[in-house]
C-alpha positions in Angstrom: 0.0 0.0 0.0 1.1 3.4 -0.5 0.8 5.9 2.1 0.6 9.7 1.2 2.5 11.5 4.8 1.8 15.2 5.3 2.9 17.6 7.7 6.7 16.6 8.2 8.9 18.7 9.9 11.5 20.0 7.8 14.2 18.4 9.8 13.4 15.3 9.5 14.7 12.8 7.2 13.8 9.7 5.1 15.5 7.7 8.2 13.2 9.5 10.2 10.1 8.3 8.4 10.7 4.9 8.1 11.8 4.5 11.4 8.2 5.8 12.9 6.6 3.6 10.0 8.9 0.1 10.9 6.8 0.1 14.6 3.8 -1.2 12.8 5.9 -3.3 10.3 8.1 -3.8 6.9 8.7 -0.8 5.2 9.5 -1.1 1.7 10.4 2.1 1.0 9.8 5.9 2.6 10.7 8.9 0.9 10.6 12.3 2.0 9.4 14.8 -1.4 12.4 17.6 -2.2 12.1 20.9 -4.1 13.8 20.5 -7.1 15.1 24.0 -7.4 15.9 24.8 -3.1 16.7 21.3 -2.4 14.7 21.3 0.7 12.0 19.5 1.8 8.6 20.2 0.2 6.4 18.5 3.8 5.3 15.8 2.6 6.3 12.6 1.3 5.0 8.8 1.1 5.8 5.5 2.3 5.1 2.2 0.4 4.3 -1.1 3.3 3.2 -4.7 1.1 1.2 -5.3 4.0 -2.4 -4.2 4.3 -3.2 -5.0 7.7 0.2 -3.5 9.0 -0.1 0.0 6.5 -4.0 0.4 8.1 -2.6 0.1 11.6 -0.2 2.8 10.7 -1.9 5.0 9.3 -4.7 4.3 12.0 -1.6 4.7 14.9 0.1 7.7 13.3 -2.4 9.8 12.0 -2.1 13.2 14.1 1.2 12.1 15.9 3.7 14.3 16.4 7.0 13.5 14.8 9.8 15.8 15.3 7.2 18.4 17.0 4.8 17.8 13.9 1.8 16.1 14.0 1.5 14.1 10.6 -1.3 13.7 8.3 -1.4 10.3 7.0 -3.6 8.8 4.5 -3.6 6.3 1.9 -2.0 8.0 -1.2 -4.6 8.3 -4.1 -3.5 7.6 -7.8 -1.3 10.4 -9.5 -3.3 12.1 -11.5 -2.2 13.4 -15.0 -1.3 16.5 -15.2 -0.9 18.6 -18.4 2.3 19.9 -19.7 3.6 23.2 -19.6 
């Protein structure tokens, strides 16, 4: 399942993520979204977890937790949507 994470602090790091994330089980992958252009983090990023049960429980257990004096906004992420280009 992938996870849609919003309201990171800007401190915190992909480490960071996954390590909140691997209390409810195996994290495949967490990634933090950068600005391309400032390098720094855009506050928000998502997490992918291949099992159901133990995604729902996280997003369930860390919805509104703080993290780094944050509390998160966690979801599950919706398709990407096309966008048109510029």
């Amino acid at each position: 399942m992938n996870i849609f994470v919003g309201n990171i602090a800007w401190g915190a790091g992909d480490a960071d993520l996954k390590a909140a994330f691997e209390e409810y089980g195996q994290v495949d992958s967490a990634k933090i979204i950068m600005d391309r252009e400032s390098g720094r983090s855009r506050g928000f990023g998502f997490v992918e977890m291949s099992d159901d049960a133990a995604a729902n429980q996280a997003i369930e257990g860390l919805n509104g937790a703080p993290l780094m004096g944050r509390d998160l906004r966690v979801n599950e992420a919706r398709p990407r949507e096309d966008r048109p280009r510029r």
